[in-house]
C-alpha positions as CSV (number, residue, x, y, z in Angstrom):
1,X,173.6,120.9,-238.9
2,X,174.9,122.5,-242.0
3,X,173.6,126.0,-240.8
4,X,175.4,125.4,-237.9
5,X,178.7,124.8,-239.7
6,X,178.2,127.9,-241.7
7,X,177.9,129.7,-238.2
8,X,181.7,128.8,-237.6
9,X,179.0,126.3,-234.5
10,X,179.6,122.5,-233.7
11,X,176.0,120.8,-233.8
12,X,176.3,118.3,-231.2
13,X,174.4,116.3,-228.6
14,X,173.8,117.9,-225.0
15,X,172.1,117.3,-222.0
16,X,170.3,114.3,-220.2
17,X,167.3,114.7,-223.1
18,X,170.5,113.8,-225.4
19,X,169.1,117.2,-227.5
20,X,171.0,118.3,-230.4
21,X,172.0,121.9,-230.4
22,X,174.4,124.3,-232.5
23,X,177.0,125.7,-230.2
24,X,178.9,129.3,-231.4
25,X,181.9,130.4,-230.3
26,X,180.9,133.9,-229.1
27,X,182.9,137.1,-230.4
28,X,183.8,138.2,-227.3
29,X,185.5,135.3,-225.7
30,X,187.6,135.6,-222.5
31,X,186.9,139.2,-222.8
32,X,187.2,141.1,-219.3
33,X,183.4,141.6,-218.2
34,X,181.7,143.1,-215.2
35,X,177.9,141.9,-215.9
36,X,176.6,139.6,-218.8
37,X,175.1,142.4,-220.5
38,X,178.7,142.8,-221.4
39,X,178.9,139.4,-223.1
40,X,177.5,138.1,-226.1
41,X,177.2,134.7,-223.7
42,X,177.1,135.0,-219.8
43,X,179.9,137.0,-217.8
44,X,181.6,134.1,-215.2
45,X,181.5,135.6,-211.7
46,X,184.8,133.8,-210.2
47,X,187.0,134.6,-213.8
48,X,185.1,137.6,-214.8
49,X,185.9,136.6,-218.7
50,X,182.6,136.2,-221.1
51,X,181.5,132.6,-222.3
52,X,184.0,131.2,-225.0
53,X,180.6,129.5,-226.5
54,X,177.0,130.0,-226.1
55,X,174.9,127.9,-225.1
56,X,176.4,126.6,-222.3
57,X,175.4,123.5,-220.3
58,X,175.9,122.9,-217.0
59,X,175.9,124.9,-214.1
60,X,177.8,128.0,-213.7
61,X,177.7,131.1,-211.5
62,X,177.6,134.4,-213.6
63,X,177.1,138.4,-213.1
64,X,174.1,139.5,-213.9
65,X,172.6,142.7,-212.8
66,X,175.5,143.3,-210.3
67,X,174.3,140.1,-208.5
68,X,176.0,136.5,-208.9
69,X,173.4,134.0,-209.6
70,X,173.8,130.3,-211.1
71,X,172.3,129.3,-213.8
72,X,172.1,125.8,-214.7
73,X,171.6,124.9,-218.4
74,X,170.5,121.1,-219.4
């Protein structure tokens, strides 16, 4: 956790295993983006704006590879 804090991160609980994980803000975010390569996170498809944070949980559908695909995070 205090890693995490030094990272700028919130370490906090996620998904149905109730996990705890160290989410960043990414450097890039809300930045214009036409793939996820362009992202330090994933690029969402429907904005087109990288990931404010990473990781991200839930299910979203991103660019990848010129392609939309969902990916689903727990």
């Amino acid at each position: 956790a205090e890693q995490c804090t030094k990272q700028k991160g919130r370490f906090v609980q996620r998904g149905e295993g109730g996990t705890y994980t160290c989410v960043t803000p990414t450097r890039d975010a809300n930045k214009r983006c036409d793939d996820s390569s362009d992202c330090d996170g994933i690029c969402f498809a429907k904005s087109r704006t990288c990931a404010p944070v990473t990781p991200l949980f839930g299910c979203y559908d991103a660019l990848e590879n010129g392609r939309v695909v969902n990916i689903c995070t727990e």
